[in-house]
N, C-alpha and C positions, 0 to 999 in steps of 0.2 A: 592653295590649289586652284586652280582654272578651270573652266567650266566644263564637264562632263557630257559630249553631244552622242555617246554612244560606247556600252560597255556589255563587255558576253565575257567568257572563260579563256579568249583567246585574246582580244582586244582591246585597246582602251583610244577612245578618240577625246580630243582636250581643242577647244576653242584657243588660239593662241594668240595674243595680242600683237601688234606692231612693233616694230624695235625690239622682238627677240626672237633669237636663231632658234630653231630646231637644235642644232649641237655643237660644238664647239668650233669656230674658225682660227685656223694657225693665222690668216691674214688678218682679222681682228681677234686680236686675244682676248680684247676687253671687253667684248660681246656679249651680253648674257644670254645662256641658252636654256627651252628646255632641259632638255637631258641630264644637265649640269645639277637644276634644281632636283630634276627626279632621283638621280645619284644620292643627292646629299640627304633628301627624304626618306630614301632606303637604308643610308648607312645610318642617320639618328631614329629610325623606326618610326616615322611620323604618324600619328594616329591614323590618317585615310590609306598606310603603307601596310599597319599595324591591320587594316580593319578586314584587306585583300588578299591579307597572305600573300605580298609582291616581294620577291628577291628580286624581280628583274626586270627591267624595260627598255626595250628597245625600239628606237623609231624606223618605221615602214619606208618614211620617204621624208625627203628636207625642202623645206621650205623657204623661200628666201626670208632674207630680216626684215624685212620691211611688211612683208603680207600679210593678212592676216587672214584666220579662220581654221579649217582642219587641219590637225596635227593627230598623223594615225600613229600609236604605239603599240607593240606588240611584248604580249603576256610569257612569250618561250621561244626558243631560237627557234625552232619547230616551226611556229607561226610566223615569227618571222622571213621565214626560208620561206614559206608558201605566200605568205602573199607579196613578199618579195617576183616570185615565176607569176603569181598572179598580174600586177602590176608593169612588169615587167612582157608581159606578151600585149600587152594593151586591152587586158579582158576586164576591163571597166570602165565607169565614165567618169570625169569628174568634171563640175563646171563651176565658173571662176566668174565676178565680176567686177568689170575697169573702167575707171571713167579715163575717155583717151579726149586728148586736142584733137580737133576737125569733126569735120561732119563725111561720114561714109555714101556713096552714090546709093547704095543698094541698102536694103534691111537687111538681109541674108546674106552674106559670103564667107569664102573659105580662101583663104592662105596656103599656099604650096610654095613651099621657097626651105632649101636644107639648111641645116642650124650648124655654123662652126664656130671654134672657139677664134678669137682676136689673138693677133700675133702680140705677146708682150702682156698683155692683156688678163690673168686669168680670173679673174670676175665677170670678164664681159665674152659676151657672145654675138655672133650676126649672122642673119639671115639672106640667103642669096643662092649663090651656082656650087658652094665649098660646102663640107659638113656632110653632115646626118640627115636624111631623108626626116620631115615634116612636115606637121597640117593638120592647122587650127581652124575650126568654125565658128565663125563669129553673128552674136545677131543683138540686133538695135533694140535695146531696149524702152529709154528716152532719149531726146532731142532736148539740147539746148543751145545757146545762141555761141558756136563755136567750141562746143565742149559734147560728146556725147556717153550715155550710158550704155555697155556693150556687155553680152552675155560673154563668155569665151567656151568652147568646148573642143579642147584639145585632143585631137586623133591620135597622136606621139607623147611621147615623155622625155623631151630632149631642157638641157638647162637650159632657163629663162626666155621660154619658149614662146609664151603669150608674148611678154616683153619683144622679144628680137623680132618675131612677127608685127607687132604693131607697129614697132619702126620701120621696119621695111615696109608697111602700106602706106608710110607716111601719119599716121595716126598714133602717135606717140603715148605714152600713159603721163598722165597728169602727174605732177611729183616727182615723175621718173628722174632723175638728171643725166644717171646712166646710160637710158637710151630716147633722150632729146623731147621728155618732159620738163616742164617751169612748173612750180608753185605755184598753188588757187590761192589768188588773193580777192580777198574780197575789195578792196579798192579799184581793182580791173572790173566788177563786176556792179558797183553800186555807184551811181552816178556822183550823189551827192554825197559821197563817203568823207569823215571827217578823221581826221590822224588821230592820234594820239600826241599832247603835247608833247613828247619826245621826239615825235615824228614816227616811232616803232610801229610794225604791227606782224602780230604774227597769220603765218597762211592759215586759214581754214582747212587744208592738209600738208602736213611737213610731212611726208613720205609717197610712195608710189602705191597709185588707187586701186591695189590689187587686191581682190579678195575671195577667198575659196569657199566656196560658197554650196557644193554638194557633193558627194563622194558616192556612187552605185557600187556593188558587183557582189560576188555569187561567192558565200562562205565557203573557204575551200576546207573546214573541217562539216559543214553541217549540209553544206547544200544549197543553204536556204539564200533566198534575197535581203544582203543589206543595202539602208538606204542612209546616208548621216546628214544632214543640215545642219547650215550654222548661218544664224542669221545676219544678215549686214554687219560690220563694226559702224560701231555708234559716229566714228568720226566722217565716217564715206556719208553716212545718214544723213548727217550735220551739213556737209557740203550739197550734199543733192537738194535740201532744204532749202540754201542759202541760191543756188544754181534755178529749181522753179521760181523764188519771188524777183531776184534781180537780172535772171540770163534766160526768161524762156526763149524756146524756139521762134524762128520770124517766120 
């Protein structure tokens, strides 16, 4: 089971790790997904399934594979449906955090650029004149020597949104490959770096430094204000670590 950042009669929110889907991809079949695990929890009665009384779960919203952090599920199609029109009118917040290449002129901006999908393409998305109306607010969190840390606070909910936006500022997310990130290596970043006598090394992040990081909005059975956090993945942790002692800011 995955780490529990938030649970009521309607929801269940689960920290989700890097390298797995929210739910099953026809374009990778060999992906593993939540929902796959939840499935198979449900049909063998798994004790924490046993303990909820859960026949059912379904997820709110998908996540790409590579990101990680909140993964909302919902307890009844009910719930589902509502914070489906919830989410869907943009009556919440959610903020995300990426280490992108380059360094930003401003601390503060915001991205206005509409999001379509890539001809031939359909995993990929770009940002530009085509597409869906977008716009993401970005703010500087650290500086370091060519690499920065950025809040992301998405106004829309269009796919691969932060992503297509940052490549279109020219500010690419780290690991990305998809949209014109490379791999932290620590050999780029530590002077007197020594190999491994293979020569090998692995990055410091083998995926895109995406990570979802806060979920707001307004229960649509109770009213009330929720709030869900999830803190850093240990691996973004790792590199930010590695980024202040060999890459501070000049």
């Amino acid at each position: 089971m995955f780490p529990i950042l938030h649970e009521d009669a309607h929801f269940l929110a689960l920290d989700k790790m890097t390298h797995m889907g929210v739910t099953h991809s026809q374009l990778f079949p060999d992906r593993p997904s939540l929902l796959e695990l939840i499935r198979h929890a449900i049909d063998s009665k798994s004790r924490w399934v046993e303990k909820r009384e859960l026949g059912y779960l379904g997820f709110a919203y998908r996540l790409d594979f590579e990101t990680s952090g909140i993964a909302l599920f919902c307890k009844t199609n009910e719930a589902r449906q509502q914070i489906g029109d919830l989410l869907g009118a943009n009556q919440e917040r959610r903020e995300f955090f990426c280490l992108v290449h380059g360094t930003p002129d401003e601390d503060v901006f915001t991205i206005d650029a509409k999001i379509g999908w890539v001809a031939g393409e359909p995993e990929l998305m770009k940002a530009g004149k085509r597409g869906k109306f977008a716009q993401t607010k970005f703010e500087v969190i650290e500086r370091f020597a060519g690499i920065t840390l950025l809040r992301c606070l998405p106004e829309t909910d269009r796919k691969h949104q932060i992503r297509a936006h940052l490549q279109f500022a020219g500010l690419p997310p780290v690991g990305d490959a998809y949209y014109g990130g490379s791999l932290l290596m620590l050999s780029r970043l530590k002077k007197n770096y020594r190999p491994r006598r293979d020569g090998s090394e692995k990055p410091l992040l083998d995926r895109a430094a995406l990570h979802y990081s806060k979920l707001s909005f307004k229960h649509p059975f109770t009213g009330e204000p929720v709030e869900i956090n999830c803190e850093m993945a240990k691996d973004m942790q790792v590199a930010i670590k590695y980024l202040r002692k060999y890459a501070p800011a000049n």
